[in-house]
LUMVEX-648273 format. One record per atom (N, C-alpha, C): x, y, z; residue in three letters. Coordinates in steps of 0.2 Angstrom, whole numbers, plus 5000, padded with zeros to 4 digits. Example, Ala and Ser with C-alpha at 12.3 -4.5 7.8 and 13.67 -1.06 7.14 Angstrom:
506649725039ala
506249785039ala
506649845039ala
506449895035ser
506849955036ser
506450005039ser
END
This chain:
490049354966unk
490249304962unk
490649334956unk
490549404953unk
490749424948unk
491749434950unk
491549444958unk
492249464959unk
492649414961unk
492649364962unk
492549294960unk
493149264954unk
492749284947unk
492749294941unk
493349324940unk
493249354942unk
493749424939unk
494549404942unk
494649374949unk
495049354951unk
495349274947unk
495049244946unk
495149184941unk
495349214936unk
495249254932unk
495249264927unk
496049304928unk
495949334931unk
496749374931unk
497249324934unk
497049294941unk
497749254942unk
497749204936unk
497149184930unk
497549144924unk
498049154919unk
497949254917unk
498249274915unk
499049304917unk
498949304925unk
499349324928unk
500049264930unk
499849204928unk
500149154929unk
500449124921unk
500049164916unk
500149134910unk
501049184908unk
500949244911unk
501549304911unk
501949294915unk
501749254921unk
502149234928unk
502649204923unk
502449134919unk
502949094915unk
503549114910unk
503249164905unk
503849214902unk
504249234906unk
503849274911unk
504349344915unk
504949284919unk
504949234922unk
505249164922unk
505749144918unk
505549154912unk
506149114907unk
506649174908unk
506449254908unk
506949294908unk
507349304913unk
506849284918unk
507449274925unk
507849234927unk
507749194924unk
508049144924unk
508949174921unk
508749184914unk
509349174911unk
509949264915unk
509249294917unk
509749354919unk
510049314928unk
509949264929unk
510249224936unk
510649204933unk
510849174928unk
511349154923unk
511849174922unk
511849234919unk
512249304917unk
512749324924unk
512449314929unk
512749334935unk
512449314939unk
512949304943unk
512749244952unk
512749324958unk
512149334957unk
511949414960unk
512349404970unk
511849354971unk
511949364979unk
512849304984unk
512749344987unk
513449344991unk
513249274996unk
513549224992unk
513249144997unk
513549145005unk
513949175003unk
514049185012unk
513449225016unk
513049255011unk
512649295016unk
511749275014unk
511749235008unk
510949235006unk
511149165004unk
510549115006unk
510449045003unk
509749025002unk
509849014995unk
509348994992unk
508948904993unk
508348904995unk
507848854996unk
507948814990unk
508148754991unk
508048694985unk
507148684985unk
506948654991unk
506348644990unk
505748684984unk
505348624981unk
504848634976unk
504248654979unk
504248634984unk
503348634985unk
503348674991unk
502848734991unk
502848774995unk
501948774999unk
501848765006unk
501148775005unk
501148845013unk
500848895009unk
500648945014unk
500049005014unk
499949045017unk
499449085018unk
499549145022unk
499049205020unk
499249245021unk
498549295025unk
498549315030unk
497949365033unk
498049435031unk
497849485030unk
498049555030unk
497549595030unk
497749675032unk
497349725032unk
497549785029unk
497149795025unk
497449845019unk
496949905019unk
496949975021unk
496450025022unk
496850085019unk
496450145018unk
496550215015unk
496450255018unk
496750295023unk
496150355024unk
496350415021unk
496250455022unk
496550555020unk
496350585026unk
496750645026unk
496650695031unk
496550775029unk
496350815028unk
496350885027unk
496750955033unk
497050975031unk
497351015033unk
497451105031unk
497351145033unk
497351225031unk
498051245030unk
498151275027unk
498851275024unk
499151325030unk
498651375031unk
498551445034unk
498751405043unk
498651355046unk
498551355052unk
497951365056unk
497451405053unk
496951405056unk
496251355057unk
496351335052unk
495851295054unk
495951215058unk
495451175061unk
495751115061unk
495851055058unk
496451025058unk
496250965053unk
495750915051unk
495550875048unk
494850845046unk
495150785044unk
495050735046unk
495050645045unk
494550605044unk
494650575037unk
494150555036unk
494450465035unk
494050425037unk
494550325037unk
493550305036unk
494050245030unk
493450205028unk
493250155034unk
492750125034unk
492550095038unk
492550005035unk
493149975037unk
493449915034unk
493649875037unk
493249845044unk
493549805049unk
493549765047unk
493349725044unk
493549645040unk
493349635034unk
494049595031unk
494149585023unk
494149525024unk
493749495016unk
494049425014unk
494749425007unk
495249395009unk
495749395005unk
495849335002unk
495949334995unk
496249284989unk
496749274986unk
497249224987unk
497949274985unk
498249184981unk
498749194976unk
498949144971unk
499749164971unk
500049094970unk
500849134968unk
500949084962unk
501449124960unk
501849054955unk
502649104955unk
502949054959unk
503749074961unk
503649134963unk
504049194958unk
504049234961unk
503449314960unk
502849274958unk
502249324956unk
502049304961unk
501449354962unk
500849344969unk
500449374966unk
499849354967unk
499049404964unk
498749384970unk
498349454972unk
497849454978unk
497249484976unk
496549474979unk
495949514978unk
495749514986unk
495449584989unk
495249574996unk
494549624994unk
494149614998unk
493149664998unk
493149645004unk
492749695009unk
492349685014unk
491849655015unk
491849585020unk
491249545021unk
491049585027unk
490249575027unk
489749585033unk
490149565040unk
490149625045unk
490349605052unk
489949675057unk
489949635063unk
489549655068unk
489949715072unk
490549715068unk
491149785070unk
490949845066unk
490449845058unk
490249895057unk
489849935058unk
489949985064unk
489450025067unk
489650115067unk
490050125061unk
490250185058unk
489950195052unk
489550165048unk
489550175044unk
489750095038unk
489150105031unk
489550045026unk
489950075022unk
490650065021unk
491050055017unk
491150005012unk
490850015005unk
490849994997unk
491749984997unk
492049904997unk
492949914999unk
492949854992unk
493549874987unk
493849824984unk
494549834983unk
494949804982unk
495649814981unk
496049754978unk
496749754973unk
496849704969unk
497649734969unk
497849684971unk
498549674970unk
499149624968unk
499549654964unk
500049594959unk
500749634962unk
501249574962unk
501749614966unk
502349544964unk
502949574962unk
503449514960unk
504049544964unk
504349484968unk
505049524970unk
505549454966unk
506049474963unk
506549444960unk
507249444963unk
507849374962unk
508449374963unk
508949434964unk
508849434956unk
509449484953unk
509349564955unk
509949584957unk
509849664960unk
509349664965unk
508949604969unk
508249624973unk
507749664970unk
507949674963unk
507049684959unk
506549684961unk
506049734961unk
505549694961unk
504849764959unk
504249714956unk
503849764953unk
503049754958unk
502849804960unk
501949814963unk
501649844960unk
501049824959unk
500149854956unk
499749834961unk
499449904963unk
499049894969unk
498349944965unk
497649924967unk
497249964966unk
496649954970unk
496550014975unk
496150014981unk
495350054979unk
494850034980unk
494450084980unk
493750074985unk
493550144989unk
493350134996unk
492650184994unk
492150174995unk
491550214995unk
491250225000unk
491250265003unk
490950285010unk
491550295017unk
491550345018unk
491950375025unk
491650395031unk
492050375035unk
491650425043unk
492050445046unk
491950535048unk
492350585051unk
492550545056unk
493550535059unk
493650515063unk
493750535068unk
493650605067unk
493850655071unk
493350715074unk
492750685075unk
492250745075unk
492250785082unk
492850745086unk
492850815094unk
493150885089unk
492750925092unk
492851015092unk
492551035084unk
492650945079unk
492350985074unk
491450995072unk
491050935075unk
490450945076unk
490150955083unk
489751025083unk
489651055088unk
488951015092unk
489050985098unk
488850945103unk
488850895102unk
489350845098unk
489350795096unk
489850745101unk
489450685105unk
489650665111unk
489650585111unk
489150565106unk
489250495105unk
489650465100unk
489850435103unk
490450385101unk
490350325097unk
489450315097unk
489150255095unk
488850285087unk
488950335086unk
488650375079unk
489150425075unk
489650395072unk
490350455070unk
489950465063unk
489850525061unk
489750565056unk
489950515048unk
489250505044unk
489550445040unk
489350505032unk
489850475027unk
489850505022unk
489850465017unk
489250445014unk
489150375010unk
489350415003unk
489350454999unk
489350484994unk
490250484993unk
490750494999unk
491250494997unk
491650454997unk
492250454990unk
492350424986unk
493050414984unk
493550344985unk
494250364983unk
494550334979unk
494850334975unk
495150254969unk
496050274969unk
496350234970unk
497050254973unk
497050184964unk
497550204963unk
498050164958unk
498750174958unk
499250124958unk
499750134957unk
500250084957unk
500850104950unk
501350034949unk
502050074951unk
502450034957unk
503150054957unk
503650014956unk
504350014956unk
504849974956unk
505350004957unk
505749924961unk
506149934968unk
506949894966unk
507249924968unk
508149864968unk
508349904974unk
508549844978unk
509149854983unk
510049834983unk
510449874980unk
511049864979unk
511549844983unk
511149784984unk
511949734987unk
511649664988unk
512449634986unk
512149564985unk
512349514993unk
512349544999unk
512349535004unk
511549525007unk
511249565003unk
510549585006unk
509949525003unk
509249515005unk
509049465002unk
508349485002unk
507849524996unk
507149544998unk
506949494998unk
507049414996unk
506749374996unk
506949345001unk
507249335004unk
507249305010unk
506749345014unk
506649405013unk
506149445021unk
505349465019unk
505249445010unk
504649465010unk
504349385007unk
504549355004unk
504249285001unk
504549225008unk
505249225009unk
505549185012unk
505549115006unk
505749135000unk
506249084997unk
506749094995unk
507349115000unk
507949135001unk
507849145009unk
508449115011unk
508649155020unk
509349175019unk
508949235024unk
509649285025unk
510049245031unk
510649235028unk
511049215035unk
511549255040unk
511849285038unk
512049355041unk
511549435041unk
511749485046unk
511549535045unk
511849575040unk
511349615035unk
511649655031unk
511349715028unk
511349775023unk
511049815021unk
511449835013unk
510849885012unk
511249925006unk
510549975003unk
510950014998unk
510450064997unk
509850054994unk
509450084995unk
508650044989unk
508650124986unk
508050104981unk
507750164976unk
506950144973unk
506650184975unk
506150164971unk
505850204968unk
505450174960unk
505050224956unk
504350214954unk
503950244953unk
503250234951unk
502950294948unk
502450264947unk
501650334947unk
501050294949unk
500850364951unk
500250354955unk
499750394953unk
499050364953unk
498450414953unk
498050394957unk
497650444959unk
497350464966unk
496650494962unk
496050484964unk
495450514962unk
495050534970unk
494750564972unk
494650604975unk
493650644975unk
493250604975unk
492650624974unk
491950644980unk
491550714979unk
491150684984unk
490550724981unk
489950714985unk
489250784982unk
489350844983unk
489550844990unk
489550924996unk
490250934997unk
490350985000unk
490751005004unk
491150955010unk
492050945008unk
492250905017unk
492350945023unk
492150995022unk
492551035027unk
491751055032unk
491551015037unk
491151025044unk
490951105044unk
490551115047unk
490251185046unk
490651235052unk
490751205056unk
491051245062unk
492051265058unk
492251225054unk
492851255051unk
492851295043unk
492151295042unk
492351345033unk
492551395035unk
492151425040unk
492651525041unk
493451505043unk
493651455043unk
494551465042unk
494651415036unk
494251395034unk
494451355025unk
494451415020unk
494051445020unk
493951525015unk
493351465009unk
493751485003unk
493151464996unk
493651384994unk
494151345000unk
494051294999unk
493651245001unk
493051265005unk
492451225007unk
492251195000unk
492151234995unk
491851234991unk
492151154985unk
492751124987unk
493051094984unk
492551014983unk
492550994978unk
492150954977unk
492350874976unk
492850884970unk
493250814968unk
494150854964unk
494250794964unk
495050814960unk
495050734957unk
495950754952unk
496150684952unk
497050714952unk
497550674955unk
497850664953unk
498250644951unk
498950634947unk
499250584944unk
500050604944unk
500550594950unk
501150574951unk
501950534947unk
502450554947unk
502650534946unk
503250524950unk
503450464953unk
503850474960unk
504550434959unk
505250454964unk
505750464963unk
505850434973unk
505850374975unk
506250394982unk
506850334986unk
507150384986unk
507750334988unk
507750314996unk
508250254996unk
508250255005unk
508650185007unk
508350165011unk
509150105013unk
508650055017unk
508949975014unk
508549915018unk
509249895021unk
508849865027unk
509249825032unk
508949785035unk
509349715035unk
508949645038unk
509549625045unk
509149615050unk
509549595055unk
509449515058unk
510049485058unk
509749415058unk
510249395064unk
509549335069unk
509849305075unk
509549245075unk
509949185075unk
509749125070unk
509249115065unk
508849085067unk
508049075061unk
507649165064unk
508049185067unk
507449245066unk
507749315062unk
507449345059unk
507749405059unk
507049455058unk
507349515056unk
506849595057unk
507249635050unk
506949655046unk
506949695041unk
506649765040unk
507149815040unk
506849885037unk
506849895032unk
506449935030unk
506549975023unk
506150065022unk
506650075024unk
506350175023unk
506650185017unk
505950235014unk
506150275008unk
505850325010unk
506150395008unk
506050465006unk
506250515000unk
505750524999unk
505750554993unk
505350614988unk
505250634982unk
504850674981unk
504350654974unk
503750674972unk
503450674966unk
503450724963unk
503350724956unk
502950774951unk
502150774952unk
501950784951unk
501250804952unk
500750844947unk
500350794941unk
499850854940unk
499250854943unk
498850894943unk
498250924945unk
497650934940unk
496950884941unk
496450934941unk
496050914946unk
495550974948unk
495050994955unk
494451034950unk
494151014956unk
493351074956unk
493251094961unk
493151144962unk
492751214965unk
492351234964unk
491751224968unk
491251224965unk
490851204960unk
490851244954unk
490551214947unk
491251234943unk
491751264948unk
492451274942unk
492951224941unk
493251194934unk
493851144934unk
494551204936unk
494951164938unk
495551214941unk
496351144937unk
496751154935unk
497551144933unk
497951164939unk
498351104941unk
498851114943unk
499651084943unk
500151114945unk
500751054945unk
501051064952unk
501551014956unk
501951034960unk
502250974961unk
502751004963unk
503250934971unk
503050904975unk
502950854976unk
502650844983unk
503250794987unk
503050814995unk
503550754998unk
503150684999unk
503650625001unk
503350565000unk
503550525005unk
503450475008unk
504150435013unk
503550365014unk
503850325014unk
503550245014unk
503950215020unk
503750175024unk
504450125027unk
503950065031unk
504250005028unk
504149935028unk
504649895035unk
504349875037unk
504449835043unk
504149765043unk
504849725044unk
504649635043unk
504849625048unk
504549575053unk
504749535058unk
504549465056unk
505249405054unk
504949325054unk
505449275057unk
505249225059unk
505549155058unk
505649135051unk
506349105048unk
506349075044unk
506849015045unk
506548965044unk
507048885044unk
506948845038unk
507248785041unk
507348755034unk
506448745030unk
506248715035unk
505748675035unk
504948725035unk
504848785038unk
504348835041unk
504648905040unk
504248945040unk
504148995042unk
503549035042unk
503649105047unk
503049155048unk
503349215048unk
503149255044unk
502749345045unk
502649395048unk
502749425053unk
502149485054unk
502649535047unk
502249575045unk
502349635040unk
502049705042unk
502249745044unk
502049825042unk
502249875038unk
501549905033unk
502049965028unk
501650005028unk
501950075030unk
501350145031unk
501950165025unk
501250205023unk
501550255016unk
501050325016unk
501450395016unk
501050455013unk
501150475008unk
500750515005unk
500750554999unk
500650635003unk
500850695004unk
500550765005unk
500550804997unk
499950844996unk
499850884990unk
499450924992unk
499551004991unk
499251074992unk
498651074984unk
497751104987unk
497551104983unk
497251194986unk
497351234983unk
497351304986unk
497651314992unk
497151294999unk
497151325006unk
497151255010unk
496951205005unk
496951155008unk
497551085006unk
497951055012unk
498351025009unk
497950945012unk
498350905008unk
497950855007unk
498250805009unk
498350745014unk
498950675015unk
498350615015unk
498750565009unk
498350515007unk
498850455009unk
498450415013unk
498850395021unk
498750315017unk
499050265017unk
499150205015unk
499350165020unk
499050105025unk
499050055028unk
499249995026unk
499549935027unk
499649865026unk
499949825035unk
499449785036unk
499649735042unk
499549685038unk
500049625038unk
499949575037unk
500349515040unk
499949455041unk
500349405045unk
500249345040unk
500749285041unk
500549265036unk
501249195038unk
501149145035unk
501849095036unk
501449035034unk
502148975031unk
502048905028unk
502548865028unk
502248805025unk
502748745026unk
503148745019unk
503848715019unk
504248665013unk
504148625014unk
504248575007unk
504348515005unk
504648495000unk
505048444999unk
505348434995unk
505048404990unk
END
């Protein structure tokens, strides 16, 4: 119930900000007739009613920097979510947790996640707040890593560990042939095929927690005194450029969007009973794939976006793997 609450209480607040951020976009549509009407046309209709399914998960993977050892996959166990989602124009607010299901037989995963996400007319702006947080993992991958382990019905559960991902970015696609609203809200349709270059910026933090050791007992003799690694946190600073394209055959089209790029990165960990400082670059690559019908009157959905983070903590390099599948579609009205 509480989480409930807490969603009421933000899409109030989140609708109250929806209204100002509103007036500003408005007059900056004013300022300049951004999209190429030959190419993008904009929905007269008021009344939008739609819905949206999705699946949103975390996992990480563990890797030796050395070669030697093997890599180690850890995914939350989050077959089924209930999702809550609000708009007003161009904001969106979601809240999704795991309800009880008879797919749970890896283990319980503690799942919550909260997201606010605006995409605008002008330059294709647009801004995301996402915050995931998963308690409890099970070894994905326990062939070769636990010794005699053959059942399939019992994967190695780690209820103690622990992940809290946070992060806000911000996107524009440079051309006004192209339309992110036509291919992620669909209150604009793309009429033509088109592209142009994107960029996007953000920061991220990443928390990282467990009791023991992740590293399986058959691979510490090639981790060295990384077994010993307990908890970290990160916090990012990211920089990635790349190119959208919408391709459109009457009411249907397909939209990409890849970016690659790199972050700043600082560092704290524990080893053992020691705290440890670090900084570095890391690489980064995200790419969003839309497939929908859009008409006058309907439309539908499918969305895919996988995203990674890679980060070296000693011996051990770390990829924090981000998921979204969603489907979703609805009617106009005037």
């Amino acid at each position: 119930m509480r989480i409930v609450y807490l969603f009421l209480f933000l899409s109030f607040v989140g609708l109250l900000s929806a209204q100002k951020l509103d007036k500003i976009n408005s007059k900056l549509d004013k300022l300049a007739s951004w999209s190429d009407t030959n190419y993008v046309y904009t929905y007269p209709h008021k009344i939008t009613i739609s819905s949206t399914f999705y699946l949103r998960t975390n996992s990480f993977s563990i890797e030796d920097n050395k070669g030697e050892g093997k890599d180690i996959v850890y995914k939350p166990n989050t077959p089924m979510k209930l999702a809550i989602s609000a708009s007003y124009k161009w904001l969106s607010l979601g809240v999704a947790f795991k309800i009880p299901s008879y797919l749970n037989d890896k283990g319980n995963t503690e799942s919550f996640s909260l997201y606010l996400g605006t995409q605008t007319h002008y330059a294709n702006w647009g801004l995301d707040f996402y915050l995931i947080k998963n308690k409890g993992y099970y070894l994905a991958n326990p062939e070769g890593l636990i010794d005699g382990w053959t059942d399939r019905q019992a994967y190695p559960f780690r209820s103690d560990l622990q992940t809290i991902n946070i992060g806000l970015s911000s996107h524009i696609v440079l051309s006004r042939k192209l339309s992110l609203k036509a291919a992620l809200n669909q209150t604009e349709k793309q009429l033509k095929s088109a592209g142009g270059f994107a960029l996007q910026t953000g920061i991220d933090f990443s928390n990282l927690q467990s009791d023991s050791t992740l590293i399986p007992i058959s691979q510490q003799q090639h981790y060295s005194s990384a077994t010993l690694f307990r908890q970290g946190g990160y916090l990012s600073i990211n920089l990635r450029p790349g190119y959208a394209y919408t391709y459109v055959y009457k009411d249907f089209y397909t939209t990409t969007f890849a970016l690659v790029g790199v972050g700043f990165q600082v560092q704290t960990y524990q080893i053992s009973e020691d705290r440890s400082w670090g900084a570095q670059i890391m690489p980064q690559f995200r790419f969003q794939q839309v497939i929908g019908y859009n008409s006058e009157n309907a439309f539908i959905k499918l969305m895919f976006v996988y995203s990674v983070y890679s980060y070296k903590v000693q011996r051990l390099k770390l990829n924090n793997n981000f998921m979204l599948i969603s489907l979703g579609g609805g009617l106009r009205f005037n």
